[in-house]
N, C-alpha and C positions, 0 to 999 in steps of 0.2 A: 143695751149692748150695741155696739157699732161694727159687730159681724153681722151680714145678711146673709150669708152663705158659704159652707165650707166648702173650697175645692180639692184641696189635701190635705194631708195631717198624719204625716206618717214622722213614726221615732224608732228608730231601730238602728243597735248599734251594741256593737259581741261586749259581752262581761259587764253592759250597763244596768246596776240594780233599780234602776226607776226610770221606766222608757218615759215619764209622763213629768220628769226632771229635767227644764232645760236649763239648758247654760248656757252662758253666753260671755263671749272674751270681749273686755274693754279696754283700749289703748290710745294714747295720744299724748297731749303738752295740756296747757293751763284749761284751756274751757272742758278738756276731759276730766280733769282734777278737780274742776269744780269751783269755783269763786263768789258763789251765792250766798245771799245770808241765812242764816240757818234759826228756824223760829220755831217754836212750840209746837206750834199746831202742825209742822211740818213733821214732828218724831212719832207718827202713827205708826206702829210696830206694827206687822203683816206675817203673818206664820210661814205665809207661803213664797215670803220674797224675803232671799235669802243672799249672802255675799262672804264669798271665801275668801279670807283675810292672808294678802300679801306680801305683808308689814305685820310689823310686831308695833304696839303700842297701849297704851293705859287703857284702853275700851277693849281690844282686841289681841288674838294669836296668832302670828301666823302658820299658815294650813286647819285654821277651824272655821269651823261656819258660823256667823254670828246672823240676827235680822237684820237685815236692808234697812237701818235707820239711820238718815244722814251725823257726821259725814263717812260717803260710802269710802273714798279712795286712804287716805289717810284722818290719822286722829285730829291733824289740826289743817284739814281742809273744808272745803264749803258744799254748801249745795248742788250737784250741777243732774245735768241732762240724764243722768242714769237712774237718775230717785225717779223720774218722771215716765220713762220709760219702761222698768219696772212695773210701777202702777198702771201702765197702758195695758202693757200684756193681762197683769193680774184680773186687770177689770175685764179683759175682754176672752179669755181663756176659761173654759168649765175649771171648777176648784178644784178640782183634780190634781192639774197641771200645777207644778210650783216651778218660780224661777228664780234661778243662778245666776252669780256673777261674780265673773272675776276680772280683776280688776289693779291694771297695771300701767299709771301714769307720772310724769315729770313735768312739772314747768318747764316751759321755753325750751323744750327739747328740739333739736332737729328730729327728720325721720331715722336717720342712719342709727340714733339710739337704738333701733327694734330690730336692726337687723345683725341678725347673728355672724356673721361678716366681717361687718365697718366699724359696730360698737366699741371697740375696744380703739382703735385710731381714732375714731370723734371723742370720746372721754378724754384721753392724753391730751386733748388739745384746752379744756374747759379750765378756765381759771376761776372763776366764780363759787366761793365757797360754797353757797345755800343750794347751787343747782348738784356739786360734787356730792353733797349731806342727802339730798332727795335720792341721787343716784346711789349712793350707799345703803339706804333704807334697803333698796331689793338687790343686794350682797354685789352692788358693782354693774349688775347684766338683767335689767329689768326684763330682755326676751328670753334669756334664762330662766327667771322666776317666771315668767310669764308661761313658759312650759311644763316648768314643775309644778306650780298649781294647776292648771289646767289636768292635768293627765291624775294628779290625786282628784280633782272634780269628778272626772268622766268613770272613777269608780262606781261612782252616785249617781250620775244622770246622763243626759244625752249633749252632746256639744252641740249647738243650733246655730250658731251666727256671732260674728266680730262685730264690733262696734269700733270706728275709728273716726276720731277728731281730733286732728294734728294739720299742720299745715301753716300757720301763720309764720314761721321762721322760714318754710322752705320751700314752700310749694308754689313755684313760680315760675317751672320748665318741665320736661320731660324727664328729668333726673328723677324728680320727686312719684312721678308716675310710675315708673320702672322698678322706686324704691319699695312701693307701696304694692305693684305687683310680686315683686320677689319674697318682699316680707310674709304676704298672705299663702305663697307656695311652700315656703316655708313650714308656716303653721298648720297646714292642711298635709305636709309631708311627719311632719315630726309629732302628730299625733294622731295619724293614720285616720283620716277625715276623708268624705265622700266633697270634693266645691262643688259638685249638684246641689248637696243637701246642707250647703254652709254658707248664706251671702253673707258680703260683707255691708255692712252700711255706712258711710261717711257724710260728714255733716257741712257743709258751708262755713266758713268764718263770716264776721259779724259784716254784713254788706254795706252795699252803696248806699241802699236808700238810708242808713245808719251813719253812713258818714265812719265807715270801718276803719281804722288804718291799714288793715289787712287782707279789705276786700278784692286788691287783684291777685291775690290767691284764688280766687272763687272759679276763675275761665279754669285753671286748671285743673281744682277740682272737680269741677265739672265734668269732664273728660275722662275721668277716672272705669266711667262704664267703659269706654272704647278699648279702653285695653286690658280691661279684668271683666271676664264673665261674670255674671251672678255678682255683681257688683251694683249698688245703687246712691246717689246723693239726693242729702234732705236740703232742702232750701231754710236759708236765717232768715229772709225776708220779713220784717216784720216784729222778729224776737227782740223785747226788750233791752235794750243793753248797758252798761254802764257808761259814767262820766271818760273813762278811758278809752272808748270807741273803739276795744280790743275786748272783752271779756264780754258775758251777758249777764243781768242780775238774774235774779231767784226767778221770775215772772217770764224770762225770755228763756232758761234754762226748761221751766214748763210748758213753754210751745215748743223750743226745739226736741228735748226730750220725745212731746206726746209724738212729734211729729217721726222721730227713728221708730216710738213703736210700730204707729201706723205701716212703715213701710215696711220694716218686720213682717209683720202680721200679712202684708202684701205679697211680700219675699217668698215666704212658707205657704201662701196658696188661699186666703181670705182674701173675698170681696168684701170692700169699704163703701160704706153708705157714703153719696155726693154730700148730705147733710153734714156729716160730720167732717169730709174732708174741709169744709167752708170752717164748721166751727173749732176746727185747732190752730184758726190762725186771726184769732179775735183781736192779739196785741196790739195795738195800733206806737206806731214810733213817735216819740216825741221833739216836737221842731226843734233843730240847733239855732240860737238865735244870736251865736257872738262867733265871729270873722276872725280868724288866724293867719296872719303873715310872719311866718321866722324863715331867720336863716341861721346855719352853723360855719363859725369861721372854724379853721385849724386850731382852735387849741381845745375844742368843745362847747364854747361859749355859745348858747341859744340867742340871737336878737329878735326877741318878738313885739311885734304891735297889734293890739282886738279893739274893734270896733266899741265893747264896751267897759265901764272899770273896775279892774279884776280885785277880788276879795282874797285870793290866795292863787297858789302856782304850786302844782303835785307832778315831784318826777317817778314814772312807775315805769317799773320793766315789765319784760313780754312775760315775764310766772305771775304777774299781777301784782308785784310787793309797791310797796310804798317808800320809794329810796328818799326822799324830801320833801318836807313842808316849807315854804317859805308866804308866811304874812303877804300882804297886799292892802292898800292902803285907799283904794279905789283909781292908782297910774294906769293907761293903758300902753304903756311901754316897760319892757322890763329884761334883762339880760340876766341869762340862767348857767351860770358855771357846771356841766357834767363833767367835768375834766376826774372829778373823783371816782367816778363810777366806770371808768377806761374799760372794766373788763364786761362791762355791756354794752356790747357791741349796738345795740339797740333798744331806744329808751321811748318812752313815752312821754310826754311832757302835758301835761292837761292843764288847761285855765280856765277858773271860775269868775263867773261875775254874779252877783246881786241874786240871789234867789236859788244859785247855785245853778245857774242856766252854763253852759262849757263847751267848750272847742278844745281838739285835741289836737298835736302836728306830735307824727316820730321822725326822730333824730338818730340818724345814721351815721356811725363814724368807721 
């Protein structure tokens, strides 16, 4: 167990039939959704870790409770950080305690999706079928659904804590802070919550020493405690990540994951053994060992040169899709027409070379 000692542990909360049921709300864009591969040995069903289904789809209902066996967010999404944090509480919690989750995410969303507010002007504005189909999934107003489930949960159990990982499209000023406090007053208003007894946890995007494309998000997440009480951020440092140097694989989603548990479990009044703090962050990152120089002229055209010779060129957007393969022949120059994909505003462009070793640059239009 990697409790040494309780210092609180109080659940109390009017009309909840299972003080010893927590729940917990999950929101965000692509690494909340999950983009991990999903194996065998990863569908260990758990009785006591459960996830109230937001979405209607071939595995699930929406408003029932199904097990926590990946994928949590959607039927045809991946592994991500919330399987793993699950399992943190479960393992470190007396069996008593069973944990919830609900569970309300979109690719490449801005913040303004969650806020009951602006949602409706940021959607008007989306051209991108796959992201309109996502947002349609939870009937147009994912903080909508995100409150109706929630408040059918808290029949059941006690509401404990947010979980948020979002920030790679926006979180790059003080807007994004403000958006993110408002949102949490929000949710703490509309479903008559104690923020003493509710932090919220937010996660880092994939960092520098990863070579992120979206690591100067990070200063400003960062900052997030200064202006939201009971507020705290997990560090990527170290989390595994994919060829896109935007998402994390399966391996990084399990350190960052353990890592929201940990501070959970912080959050709520557990002392964490120094041991264990050392061993949730064993992943060690892997060298990038080929050099990207592009540039984008006006019509979308990428002109890049890599240090070494590429086997293929993969354009991916910020929900993680795979917009294009194009061959490679072992040239280390190559010019990438995005002009098709105009209504992504921001694209990822990854290049492989030999061994599948890769360098990513995004492409801002």
């Amino acid at each position: 167990m990697l409790i040494m000692s309780l210092l609180t542990m109080t659940a109390t909360q009017l009309h909840a039939q299972d003080d010893f049921f927590y729940i917990f709300l999950c929101i965000g864009q692509s690494n909340m959704v999950g983009q991990g591969k999903i194996t065998e040995a990863e569908k260990v069903e758990d009785p006591g870790f459960l996830s109230l289904s937001a979405v209607d789809g071939p595995d699930r209902k929406i408003g029932e409770w199904r097990t926590a066996v990946p994928p949590l967010c959607r039927s045809n999404t991946g592994m991500s950080l919330v399987d793993f944090f699950g399992r943190t509480l479960r393992t470190n919690y007396p069996d008593k305690v069973r944990i919830g989750v609900v569970y309300v995410a979109v690719d490449g969303c801005a913040i303004d999706l969650f806020d009951k507010d602006a949602y409706k002007s940021y959607t008007d504005t989306i051209k991108a079928d796959w992201l309109k189909n996502e947002i349609a999934a939870y009937g147009g107003n994912p903080y909508g659904r995100l409150i109706e489930m929630a408040r059918k949960a808290q029949k059941e159990g006690v509401i404990r804590g947010i979980l948020l990982h979002q920030g790679e499209t926006d979180a790059y000023n003080d807007r994004w802070l403000n958006k993110v406090k408002k949102i949490y007053g929000d949710i703490i208003a509309d479903l008559h919550l104690d923020p003493k007894k509710v932090p919220l946890i937010a996660g880092e995007t994939v960092g520098e020493d990863q070579h992120g494309v979206c690591a100067h998000a990070n200063p400003t997440i960062n900052r997030l405690p200064e202006v939201l009480p009971n507020s705290y951020v997990v560090s990527s440092k170290g989390c595994e990540v994919s060829p896109d140097h935007v998402h994390f694989t399966t391996e990084g989603y399990r350190t960052l994951g353990t890592r929201y548990g940990i501070k959970m479990l912080q959050a709520m009044g557990f002392e964490i053994s120094d041991g264990y703090k050392e061993a949730s962050a064993t992943v060690v990152p892997k060298a990038l060992e080929m050099d990207v120089d592009a540039s984008v002229d006006n019509k979308g055209v990428v002109h890049a040169t890599t240090t070494l010779p590429m086997t293929r060129i993969e354009l991916v957007s910020f929900s993680g899709k795979t917009l294009k393969t194009i061959p490679m022949n072992g040239e280390t120059t190559a010019d990438v027409d995005t002009g098709e994909y105009a209504d992504e505003s921001r694209v990822v462009v990854v290049f492989y070379g030999r061994g599948d070793t890769s360098a990513s640059v995004e492409v801002t239009r």
